[in-house]
C-alpha positions as CSV (number, residue, x, y, z in Angstrom):
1,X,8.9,11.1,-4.0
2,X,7.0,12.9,-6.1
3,X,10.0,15.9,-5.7
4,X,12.4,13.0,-6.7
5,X,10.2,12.3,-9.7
6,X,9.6,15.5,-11.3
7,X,13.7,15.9,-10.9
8,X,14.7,13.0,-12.6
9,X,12.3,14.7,-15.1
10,X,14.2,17.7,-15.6
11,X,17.2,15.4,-15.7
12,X,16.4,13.4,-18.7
13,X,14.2,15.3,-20.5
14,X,16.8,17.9,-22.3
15,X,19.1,14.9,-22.9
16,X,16.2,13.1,-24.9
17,X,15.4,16.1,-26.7
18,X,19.3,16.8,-27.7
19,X,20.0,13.5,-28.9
20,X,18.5,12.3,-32.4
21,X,17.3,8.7,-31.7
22,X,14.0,10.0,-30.8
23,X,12.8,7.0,-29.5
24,X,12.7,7.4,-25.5
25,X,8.7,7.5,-24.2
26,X,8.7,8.6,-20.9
27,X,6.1,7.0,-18.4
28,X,2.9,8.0,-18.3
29,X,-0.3,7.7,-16.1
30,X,-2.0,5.8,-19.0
31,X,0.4,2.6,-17.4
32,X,-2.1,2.6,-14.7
33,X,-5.6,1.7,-16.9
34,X,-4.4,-0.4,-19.6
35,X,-6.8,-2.0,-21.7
36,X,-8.9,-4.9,-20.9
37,X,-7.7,-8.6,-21.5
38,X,-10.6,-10.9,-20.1
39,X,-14.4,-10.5,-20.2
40,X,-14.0,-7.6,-23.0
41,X,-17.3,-5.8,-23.1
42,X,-18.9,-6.9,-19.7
43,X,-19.6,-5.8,-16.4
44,X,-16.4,-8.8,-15.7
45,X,-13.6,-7.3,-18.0
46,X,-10.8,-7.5,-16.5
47,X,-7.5,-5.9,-17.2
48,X,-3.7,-6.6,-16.7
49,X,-3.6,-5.3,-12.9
50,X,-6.8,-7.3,-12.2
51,X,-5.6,-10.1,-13.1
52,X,-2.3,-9.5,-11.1
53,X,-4.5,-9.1,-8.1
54,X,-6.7,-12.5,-8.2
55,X,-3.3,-14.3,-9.0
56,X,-1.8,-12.7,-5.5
57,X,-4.9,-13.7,-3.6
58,X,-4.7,-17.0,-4.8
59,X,-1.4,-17.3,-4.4
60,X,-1.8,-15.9,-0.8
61,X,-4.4,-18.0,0.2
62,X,-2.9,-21.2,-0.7
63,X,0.2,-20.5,0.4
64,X,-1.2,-19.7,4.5
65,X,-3.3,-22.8,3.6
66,X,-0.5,-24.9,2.5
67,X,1.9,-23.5,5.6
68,X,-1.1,-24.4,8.3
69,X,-3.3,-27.3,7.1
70,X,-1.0,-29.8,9.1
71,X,-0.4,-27.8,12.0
72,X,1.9,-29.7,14.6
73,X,3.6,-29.5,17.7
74,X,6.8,-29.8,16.1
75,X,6.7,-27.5,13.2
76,X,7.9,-28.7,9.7
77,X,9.8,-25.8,7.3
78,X,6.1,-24.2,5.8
79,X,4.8,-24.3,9.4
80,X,7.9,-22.5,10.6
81,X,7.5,-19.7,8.0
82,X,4.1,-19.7,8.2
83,X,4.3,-19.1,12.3
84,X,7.0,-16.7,11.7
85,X,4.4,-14.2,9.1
86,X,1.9,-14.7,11.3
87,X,3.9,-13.8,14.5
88,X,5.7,-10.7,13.4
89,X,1.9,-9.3,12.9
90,X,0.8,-10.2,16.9
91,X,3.9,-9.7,18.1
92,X,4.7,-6.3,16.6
93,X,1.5,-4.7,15.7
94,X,-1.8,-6.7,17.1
95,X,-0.8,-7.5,21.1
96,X,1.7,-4.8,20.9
97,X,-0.9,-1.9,20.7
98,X,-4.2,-3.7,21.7
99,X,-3.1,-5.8,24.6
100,X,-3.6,-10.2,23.9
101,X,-7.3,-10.2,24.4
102,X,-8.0,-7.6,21.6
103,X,-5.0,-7.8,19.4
104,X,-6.0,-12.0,19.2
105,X,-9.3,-10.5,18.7
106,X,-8.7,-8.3,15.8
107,X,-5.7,-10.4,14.4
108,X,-7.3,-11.9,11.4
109,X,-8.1,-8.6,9.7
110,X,-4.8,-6.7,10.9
111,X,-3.0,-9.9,9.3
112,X,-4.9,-10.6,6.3
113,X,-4.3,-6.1,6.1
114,X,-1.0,-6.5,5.9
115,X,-0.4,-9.4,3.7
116,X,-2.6,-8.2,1.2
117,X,-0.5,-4.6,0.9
118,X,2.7,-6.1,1.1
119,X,2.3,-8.8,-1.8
120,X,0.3,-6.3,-3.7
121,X,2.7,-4.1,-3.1
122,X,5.5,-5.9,-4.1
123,X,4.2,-6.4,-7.4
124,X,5.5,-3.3,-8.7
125,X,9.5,-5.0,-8.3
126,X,8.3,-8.6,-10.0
127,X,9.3,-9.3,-13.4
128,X,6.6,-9.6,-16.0
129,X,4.1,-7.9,-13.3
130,X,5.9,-4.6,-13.3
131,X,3.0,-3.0,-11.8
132,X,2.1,-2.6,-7.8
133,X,-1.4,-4.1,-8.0
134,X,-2.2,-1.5,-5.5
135,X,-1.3,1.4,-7.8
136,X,-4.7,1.9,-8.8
137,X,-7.2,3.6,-6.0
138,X,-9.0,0.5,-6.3
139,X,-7.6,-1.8,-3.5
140,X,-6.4,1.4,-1.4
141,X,-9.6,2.6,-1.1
142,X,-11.1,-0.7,-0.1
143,X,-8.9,-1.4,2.3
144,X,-9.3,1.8,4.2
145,X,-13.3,1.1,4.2
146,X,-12.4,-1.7,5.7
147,X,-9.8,-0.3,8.3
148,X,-12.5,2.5,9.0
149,X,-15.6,-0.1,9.7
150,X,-13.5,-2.0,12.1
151,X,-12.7,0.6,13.9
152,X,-16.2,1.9,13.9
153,X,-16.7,-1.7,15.2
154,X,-14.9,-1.8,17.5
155,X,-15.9,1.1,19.2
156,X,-19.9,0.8,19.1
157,X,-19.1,-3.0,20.0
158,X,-16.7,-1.2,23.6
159,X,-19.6,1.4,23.7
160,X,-22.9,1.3,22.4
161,X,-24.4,4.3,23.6
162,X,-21.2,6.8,24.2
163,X,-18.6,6.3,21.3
164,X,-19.8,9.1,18.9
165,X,-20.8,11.3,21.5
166,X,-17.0,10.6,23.1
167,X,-15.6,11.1,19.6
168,X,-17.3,14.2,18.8
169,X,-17.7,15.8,22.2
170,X,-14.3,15.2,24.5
171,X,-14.6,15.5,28.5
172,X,-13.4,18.3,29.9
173,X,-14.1,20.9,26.8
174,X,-16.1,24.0,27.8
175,X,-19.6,23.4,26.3
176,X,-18.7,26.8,24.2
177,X,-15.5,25.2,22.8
178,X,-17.5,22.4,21.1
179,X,-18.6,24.5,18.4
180,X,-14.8,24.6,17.1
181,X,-13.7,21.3,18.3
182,X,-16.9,18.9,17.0
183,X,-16.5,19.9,13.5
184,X,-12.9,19.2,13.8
185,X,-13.1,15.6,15.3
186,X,-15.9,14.6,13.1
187,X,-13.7,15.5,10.0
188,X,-10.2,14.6,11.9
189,X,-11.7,11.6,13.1
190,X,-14.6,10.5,10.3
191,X,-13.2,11.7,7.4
192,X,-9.7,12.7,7.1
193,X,-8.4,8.8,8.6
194,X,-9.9,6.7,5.7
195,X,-8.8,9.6,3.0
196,X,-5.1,9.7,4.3
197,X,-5.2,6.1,4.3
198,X,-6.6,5.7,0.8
199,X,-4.0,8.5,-0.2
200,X,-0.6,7.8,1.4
201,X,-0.5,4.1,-0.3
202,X,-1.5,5.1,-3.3
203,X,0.6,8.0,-4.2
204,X,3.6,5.8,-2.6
205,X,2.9,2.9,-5.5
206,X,2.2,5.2,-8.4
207,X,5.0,7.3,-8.0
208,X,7.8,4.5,-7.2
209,X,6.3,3.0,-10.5
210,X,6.7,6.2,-12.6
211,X,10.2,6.4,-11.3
212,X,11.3,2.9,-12.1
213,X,9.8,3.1,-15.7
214,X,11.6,6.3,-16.4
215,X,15.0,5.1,-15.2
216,X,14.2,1.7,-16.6
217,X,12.8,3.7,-20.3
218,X,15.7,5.9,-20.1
219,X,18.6,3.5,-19.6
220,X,17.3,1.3,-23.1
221,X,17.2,4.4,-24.5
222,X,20.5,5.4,-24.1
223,X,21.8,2.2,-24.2
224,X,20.6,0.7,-27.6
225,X,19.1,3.9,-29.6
226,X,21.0,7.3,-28.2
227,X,24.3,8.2,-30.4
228,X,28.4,9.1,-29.2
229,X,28.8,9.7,-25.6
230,X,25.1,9.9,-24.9
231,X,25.3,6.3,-24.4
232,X,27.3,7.1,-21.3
233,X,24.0,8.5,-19.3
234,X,22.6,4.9,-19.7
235,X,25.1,4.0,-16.9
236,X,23.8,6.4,-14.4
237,X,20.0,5.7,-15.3
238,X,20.9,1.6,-14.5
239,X,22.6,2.6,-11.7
240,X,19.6,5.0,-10.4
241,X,17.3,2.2,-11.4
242,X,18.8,-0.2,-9.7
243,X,18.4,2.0,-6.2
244,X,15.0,2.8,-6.7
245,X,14.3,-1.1,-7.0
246,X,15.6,-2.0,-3.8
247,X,14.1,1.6,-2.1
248,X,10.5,0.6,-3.6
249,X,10.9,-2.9,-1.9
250,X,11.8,-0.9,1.6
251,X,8.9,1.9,1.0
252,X,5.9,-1.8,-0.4
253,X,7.3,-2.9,3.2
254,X,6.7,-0.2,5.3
255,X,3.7,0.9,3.7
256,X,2.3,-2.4,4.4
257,X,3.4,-2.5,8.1
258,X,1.7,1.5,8.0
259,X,-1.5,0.7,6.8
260,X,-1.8,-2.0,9.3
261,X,-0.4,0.0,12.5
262,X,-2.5,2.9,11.6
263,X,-5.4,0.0,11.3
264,X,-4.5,-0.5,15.0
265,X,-4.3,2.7,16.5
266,X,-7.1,3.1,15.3
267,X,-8.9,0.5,16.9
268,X,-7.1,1.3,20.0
269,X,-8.6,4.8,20.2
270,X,-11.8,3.0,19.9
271,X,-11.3,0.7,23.2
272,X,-10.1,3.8,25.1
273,X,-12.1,3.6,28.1
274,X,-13.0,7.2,27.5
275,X,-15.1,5.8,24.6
């Protein structure tokens, strides 16, 4: 993506500069810190994406409250979907890799995990929001502390004694070997899994967003202010934009069913029986 980005780049950028509107402003990583709106001044401020993310969590919350506060035998229509969100996550992720004991076990945080990507996610597609509320390291760095203490959890909670001496020093290794292999699974293992967590959603929301806004930016561009046959490019910018919409609602999807499979692996390799 970020191959794609710096192409459509190169693309644009000697059209702008040959036509004489002058008025195209590509996107820039400023988008992500813009300035604050409530609490000005104090510890509290709070800017546009901030406020994006408290209205998702409310609007999550209530709507899982709304969907279960009357659960019944027979399911109404909130019920239904609400059963339905809630099953693809134990079906396809929690019992799938962890077995129904532990995948009921850890379903709450693998669920709320998920949900909390994908309608953060999602975000970056929703008029007037514009923005993946997850864009800013922020929330993907939170969330992989929280994936990495579960998993930390979980294993101390399997094995008290023998889970970082499992983790560090594998059966079966010639004692001389460890000396390579221990500084390797304490970083692999303690280090790199949060990081590429933190990383891989984040670069996926920032760079969909950059690409959206310089489609988005280049189509009005063309459209309203370039001259002559210029205009013609607007059609293919729409078009391009267009794509990348639906393509950033596939990649907020599957990053959110990532972040929460990875979660689970990683728990799994902590209730290995080796551990």
């Amino acid at each position: 993506r970020k191959a794609l980005f710096a192409n459509a780049m190169n693309l644009v950028a000697p059209l702008v500069a040959a036509s004489e509107g002058g008025g195209f402003h590509p996107p820039s990583i400023d988008e992500f810190f813009p300035e604050g709106i409530l609490f000005v001044g104090t510890p509290f401020e709070m800017n546009r994406i901030m406020i994006i993310r408290v209205i998702l969590t409310v609007l999550l919350v209530l709507l899982f409250w709304l969907g279960t506060r009357r659960m019944q035998v027979v399911p109404g229509r909130g019920q239904s979907l609400a059963e339905m969100a809630l099953d693809f996550v134990r079906v396809n992720i929690a019992e799938d890799l962890l077995g129904k004991k532990d995948g009921r076990r850890f379903l709450p945080i693998l669920t709320a995990i998920f949900f909390m990507v994908l309608a953060f996610n999602l975000t970056g597609v929703v008029p007037f929001f514009n923005i993946a509320a997850s864009s800013v390291i922020g929330v993907p760095l939170v969330l992989a502390i929280v994936s990495y203490i579960t998993f930390i959890y979980a294993g101390i909670r399997k094995s008290p004694a023998k889970f970082f001496k499992n983790s560090l020093f594998p059966s079966g290794v010639p004692w001389p070997v460890y000396f390579i292999v221990t500084p390797i699974e304490l970083i692999s293992t303690f280090v790199i899994r949060p990081v590429t967590l933190t990383l891989r959603l984040l670069m996926n929301m920032v760079v969909g967003h950059l690409l959206l806004v310089l489609f988005f930016a280049a189509t009005q561009f063309f459209l309203f202010e370039a001259d002559g046959f210029m205009k013609l490019f607007g059609v293919g910018t729409l078009a391009f934009g267009f794509a990348f919409t639906l393509f950033e609602i596939l990649v907020a999807v599957l990053q959110a069913y990532v972040f929460a499979l990875l979660t689970a692996v990683y728990i799994q390799l902590a209730l290995a029986e080796e551990h």
